[in-house]
C-alpha positions as CSV (number, residue, x, y, z in Angstrom):
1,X,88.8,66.6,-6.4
2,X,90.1,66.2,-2.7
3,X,88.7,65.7,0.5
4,X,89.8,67.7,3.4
5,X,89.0,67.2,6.7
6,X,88.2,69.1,9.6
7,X,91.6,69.0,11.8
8,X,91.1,67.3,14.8
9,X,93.4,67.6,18.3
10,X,95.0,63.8,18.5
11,X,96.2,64.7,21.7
12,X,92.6,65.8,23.4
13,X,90.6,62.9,21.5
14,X,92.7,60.0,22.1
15,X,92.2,56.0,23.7
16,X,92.2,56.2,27.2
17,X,92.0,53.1,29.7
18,X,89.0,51.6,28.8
19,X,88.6,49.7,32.2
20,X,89.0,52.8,34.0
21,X,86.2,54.7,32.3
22,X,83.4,52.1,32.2
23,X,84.1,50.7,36.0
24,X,83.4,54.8,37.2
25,X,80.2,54.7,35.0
26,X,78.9,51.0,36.1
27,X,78.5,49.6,32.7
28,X,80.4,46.6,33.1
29,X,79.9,43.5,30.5
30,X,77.3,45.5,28.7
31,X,76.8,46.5,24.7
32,X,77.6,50.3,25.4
33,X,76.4,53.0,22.2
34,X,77.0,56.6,22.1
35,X,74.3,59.3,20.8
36,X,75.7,63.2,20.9
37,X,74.1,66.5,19.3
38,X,73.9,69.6,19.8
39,X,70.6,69.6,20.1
40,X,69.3,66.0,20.9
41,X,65.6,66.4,19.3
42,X,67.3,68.4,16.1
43,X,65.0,65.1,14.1
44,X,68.3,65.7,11.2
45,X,70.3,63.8,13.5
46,X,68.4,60.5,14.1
47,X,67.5,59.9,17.8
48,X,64.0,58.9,17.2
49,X,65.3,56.1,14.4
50,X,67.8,54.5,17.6
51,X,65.6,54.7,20.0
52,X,63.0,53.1,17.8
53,X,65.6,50.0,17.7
54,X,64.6,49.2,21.1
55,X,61.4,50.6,21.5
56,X,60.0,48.2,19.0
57,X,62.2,45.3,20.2
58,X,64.0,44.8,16.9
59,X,67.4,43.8,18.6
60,X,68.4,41.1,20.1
61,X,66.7,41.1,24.0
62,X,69.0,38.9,25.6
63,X,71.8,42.1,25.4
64,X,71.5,44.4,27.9
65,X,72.6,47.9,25.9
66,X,73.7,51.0,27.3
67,X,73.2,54.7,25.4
68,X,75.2,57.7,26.7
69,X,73.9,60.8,25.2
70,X,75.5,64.0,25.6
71,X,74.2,67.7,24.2
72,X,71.0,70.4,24.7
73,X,68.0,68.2,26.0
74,X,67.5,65.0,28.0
75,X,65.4,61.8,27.3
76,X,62.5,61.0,29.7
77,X,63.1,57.1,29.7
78,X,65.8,55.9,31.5
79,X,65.0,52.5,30.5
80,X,63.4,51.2,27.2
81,X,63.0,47.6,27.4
82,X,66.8,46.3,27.2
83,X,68.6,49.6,27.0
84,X,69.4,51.6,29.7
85,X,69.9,55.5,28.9
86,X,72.0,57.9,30.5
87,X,72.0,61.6,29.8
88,X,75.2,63.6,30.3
89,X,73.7,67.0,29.3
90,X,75.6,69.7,27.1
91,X,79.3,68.9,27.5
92,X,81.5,71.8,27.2
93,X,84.4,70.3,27.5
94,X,86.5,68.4,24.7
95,X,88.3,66.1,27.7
96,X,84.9,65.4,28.9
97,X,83.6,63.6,25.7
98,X,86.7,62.1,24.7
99,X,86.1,60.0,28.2
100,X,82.4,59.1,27.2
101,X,83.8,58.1,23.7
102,X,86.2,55.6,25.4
103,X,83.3,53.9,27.8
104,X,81.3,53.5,24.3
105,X,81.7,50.4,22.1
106,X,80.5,52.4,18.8
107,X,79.3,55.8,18.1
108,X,75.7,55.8,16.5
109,X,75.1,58.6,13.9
110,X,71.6,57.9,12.3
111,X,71.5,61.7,10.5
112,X,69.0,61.8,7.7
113,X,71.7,64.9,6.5
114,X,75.2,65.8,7.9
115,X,77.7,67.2,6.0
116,X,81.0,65.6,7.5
117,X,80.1,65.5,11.4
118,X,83.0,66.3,13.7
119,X,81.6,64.5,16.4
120,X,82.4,61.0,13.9
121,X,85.9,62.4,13.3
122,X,86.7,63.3,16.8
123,X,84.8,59.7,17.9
124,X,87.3,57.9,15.8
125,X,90.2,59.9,16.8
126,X,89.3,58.3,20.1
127,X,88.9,55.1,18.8
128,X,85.5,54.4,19.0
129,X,84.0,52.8,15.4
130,X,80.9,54.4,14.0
131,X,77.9,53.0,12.7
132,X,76.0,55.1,10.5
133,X,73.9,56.0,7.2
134,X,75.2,56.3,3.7
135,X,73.8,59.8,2.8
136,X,75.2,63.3,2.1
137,X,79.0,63.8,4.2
138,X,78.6,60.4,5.9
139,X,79.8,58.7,3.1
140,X,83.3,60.1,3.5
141,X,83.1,59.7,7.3
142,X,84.4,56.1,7.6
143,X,86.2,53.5,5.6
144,X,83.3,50.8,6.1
145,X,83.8,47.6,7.8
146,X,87.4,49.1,8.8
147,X,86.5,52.1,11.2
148,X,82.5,51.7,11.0
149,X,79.5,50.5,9.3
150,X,77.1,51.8,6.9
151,X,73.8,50.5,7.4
152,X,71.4,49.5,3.8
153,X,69.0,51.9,4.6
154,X,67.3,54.6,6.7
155,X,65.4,53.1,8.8
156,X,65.4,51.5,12.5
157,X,65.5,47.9,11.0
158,X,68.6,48.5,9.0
159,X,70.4,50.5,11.9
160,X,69.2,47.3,14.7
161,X,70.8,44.7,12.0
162,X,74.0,47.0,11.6
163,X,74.5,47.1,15.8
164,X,74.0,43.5,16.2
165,X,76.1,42.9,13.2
166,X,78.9,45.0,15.0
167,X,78.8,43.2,18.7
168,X,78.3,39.7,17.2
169,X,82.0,39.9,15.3
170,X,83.8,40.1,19.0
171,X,86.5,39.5,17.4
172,X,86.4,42.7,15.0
173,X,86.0,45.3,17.7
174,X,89.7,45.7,19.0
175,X,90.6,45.7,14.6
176,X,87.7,48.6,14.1
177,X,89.3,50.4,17.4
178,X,92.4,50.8,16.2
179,X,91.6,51.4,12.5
180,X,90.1,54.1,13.6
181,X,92.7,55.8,15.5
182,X,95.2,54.9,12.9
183,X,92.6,56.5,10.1
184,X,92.6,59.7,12.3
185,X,95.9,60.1,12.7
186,X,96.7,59.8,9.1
187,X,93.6,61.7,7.2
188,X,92.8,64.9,10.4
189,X,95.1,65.2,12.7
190,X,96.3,68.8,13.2
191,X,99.7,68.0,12.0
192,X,98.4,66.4,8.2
């Protein structure tokens, strides 16, 4: 039994100057996570469960947080106690998210069901780490505590202890960075 995954450009999803990215975007010095769907209230893909992180305060409030979101739909809160949101829209363009994967510190992927989401693969092609659930294709989608982290369970408690978990090991996020370039480039890059 082999795994084979969905080929992914290295050359479109790739690290970018990190500096560059964040400075156009103003989020400077804060925790920064990325959400992207196709459709952002599809409930299989987990908004409500991230949102509820800070919605019912179970992080950390001296953080400031940032969620990007990119696909069909748009949040009415800009703000939700310490995270600021900000909506992209539908992004056509490949270039486009590879440059909101590089302002993000970690890509958040709370699906109740996924088979083997592109948007993870592509995310770590980038080098952005991804935090998500063990359940259906998720499981083969990172190499846990190397490229990502798998919360315990399902739930908005689990997912808040996971995010802290990942910004409190400072000295971990360049390692998961490049892990998960390195893992991209080895397991779905067109060429493999």
């Amino acid at each position: 039994l082999s795994l084979i995954y969905t080929p992914i450009n290295t050359f479109i999803f790739s690290p970018l100057d990190i500096y560059k990215v964040i400075s156009k975007l103003n989020i400077n010095n804060k925790r920064v996570l990325i959400f992207g769907a196709d459709n952002l209230f599809d409930k299989r893909k987990g908004l409500k469960i991230l949102l509820d992180v800070f919605k019912n305060k179970l992080i950390d409030q001296s953080h400031e947080y940032v969620l990007l979101t990119f696909g069909k739909g748009k949040l009415e809160h800009k703000i939700i106690n310490n995270l600021r949101i900000i909506n992209f829209g539908y992004l056509k363009s490949k270039i486009e998210i590879n440059k909101l994967f590089n302002a993000a510190d970690v890509l958040v992927l709370p699906s109740s069901i996924d088979n083997l989401p592109q948007i993870g693969l592509e995310a770590q092609t980038s080098g952005l780490p991804v935090i998500t659930f063990r359940n259906s294709g998720l499981k083969e989608l990172i190499d846990e505590k190397k490229t990502g982290l798998f919360t315990n369970q399902e739930n908005s408690l689990s997912l808040s202890f996971e995010i802290s978990s990942f910004f409190n090991n400072n000295d971990d996020l360049d390692k998961f960075r490049t892990n998960s370039r390195n893992r991209s480039l080895g397991l779905w890059s067109e060429e493999i």
